[in-house]
C-alpha positions as a Markdown table, in Angstrom:
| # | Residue | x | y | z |
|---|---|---|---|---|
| 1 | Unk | 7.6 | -2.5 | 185.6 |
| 2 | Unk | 5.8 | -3.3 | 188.8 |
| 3 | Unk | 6.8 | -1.3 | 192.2 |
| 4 | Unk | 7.3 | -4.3 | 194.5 |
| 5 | Unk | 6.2 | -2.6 | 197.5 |
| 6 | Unk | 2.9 | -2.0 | 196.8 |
| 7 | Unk | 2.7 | -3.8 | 193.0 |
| 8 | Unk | 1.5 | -0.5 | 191.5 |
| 9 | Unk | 2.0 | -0.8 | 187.9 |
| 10 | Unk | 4.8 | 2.6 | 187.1 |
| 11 | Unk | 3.9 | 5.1 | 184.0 |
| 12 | Unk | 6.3 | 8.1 | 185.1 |
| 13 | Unk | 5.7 | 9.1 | 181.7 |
| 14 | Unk | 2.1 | 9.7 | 182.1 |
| 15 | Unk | 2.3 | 14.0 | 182.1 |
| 16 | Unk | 0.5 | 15.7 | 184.5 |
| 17 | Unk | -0.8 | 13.5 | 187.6 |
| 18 | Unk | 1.9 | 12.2 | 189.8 |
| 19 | Unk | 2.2 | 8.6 | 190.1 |
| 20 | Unk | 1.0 | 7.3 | 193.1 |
| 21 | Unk | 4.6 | 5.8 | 193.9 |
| 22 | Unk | 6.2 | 9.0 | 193.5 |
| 23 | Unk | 5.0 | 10.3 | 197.4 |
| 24 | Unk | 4.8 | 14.0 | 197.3 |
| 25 | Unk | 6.2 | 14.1 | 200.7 |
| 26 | Unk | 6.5 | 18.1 | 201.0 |
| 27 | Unk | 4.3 | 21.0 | 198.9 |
| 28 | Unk | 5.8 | 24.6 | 200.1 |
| 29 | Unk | 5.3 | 28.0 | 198.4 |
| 30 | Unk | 8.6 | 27.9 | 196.5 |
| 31 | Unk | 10.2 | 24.1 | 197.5 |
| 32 | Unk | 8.6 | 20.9 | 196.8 |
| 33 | Unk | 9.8 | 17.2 | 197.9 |
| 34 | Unk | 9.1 | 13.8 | 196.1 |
| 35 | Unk | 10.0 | 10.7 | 197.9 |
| 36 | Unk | 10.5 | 7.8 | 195.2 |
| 37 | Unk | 10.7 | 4.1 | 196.6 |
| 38 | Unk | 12.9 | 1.5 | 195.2 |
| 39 | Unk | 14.0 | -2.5 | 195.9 |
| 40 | Unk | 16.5 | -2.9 | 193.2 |
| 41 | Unk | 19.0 | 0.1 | 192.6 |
| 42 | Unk | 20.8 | -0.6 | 189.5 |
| 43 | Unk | 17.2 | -2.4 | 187.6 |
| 44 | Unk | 15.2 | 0.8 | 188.8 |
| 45 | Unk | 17.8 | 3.6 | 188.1 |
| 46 | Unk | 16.2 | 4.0 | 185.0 |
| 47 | Unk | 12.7 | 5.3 | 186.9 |
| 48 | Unk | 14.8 | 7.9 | 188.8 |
| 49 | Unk | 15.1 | 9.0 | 185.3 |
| 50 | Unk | 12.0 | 9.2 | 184.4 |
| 51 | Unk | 10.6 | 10.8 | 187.5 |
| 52 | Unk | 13.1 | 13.6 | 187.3 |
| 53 | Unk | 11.4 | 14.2 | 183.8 |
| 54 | Unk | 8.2 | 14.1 | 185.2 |
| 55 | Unk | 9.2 | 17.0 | 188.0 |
| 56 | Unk | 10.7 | 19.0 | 185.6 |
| 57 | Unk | 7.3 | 18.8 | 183.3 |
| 58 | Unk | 4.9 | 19.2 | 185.7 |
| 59 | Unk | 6.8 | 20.6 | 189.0 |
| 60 | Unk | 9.5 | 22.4 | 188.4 |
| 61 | Unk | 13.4 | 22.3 | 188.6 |
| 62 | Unk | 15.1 | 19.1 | 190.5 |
| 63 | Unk | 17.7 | 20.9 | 192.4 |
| 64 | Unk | 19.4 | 17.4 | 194.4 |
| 65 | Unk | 18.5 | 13.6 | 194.6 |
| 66 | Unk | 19.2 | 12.8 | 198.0 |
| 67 | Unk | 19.5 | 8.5 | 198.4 |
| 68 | Unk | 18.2 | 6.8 | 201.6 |
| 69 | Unk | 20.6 | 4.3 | 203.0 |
| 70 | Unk | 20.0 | 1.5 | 204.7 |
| 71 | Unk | 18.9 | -2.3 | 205.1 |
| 72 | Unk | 17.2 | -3.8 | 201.9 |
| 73 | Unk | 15.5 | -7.1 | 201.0 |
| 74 | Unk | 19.5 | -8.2 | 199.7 |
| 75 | Unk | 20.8 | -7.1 | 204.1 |
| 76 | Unk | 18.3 | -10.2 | 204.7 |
| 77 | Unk | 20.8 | -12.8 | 202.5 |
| 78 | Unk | 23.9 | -11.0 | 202.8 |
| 79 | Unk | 23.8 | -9.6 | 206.4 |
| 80 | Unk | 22.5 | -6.3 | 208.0 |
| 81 | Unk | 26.0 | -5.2 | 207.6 |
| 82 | Unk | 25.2 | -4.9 | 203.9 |
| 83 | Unk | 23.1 | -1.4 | 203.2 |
| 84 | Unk | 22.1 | 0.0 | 200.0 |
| 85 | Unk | 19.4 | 2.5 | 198.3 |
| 86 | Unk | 15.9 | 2.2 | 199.6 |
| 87 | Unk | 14.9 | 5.2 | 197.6 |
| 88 | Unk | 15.7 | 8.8 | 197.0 |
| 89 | Unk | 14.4 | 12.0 | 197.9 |
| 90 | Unk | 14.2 | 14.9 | 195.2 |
| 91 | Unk | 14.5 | 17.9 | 196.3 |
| 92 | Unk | 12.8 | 20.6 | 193.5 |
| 93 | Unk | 12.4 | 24.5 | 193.4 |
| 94 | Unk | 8.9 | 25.2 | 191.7 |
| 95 | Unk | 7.9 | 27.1 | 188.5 |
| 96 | Unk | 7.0 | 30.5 | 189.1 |
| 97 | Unk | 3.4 | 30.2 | 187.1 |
């Protein structure tokens, strides 16, 4: 699977370095934040998945999955009443190493 916003090929699964579509948005000393894109919710749920595996390998503990909200590619057919997920932000308490 391809991530259409930037056509990066996505290998979650790939242990250790972070996917360059996972954005590490925010690095503290005990919190960390991943930002994860998507365009279609219900054919990329399965990638939340896998990222949250890839966290918990590598990262530490996902603690909340926050979605973003708001226009997609479908609010151009359907209307910019129509929202859904653009992507979710997880939220994970670190390892103590």
């Amino acid at each position: 699977m391809t991530n259409g916003k930037t056509g990066e090929k996505r290998d979650p699964e790939k242990i250790g370095e972070d996917q360059p579509y996972m954005k590490h948005v925010y690095d503290g000393d005990a919190w960390g934040i991943f930002y994860l894109p998507i365009d279609d919710f219900e054919a990329e749920l399965p990638e939340l998945g896998k990222a949250l595996d890839h966290i918990q390998q590598n990262h530490g503990e996902a603690t909340a999955v926050i979605p973003n909200i708001g226009l997609t590619k479908a609010s151009l057919l359907l209307g910019t009443s129509f929202q859904g997920v653009k992507g979710f932000a997880i939220i994970y308490k670190k390892r103590n190493l």
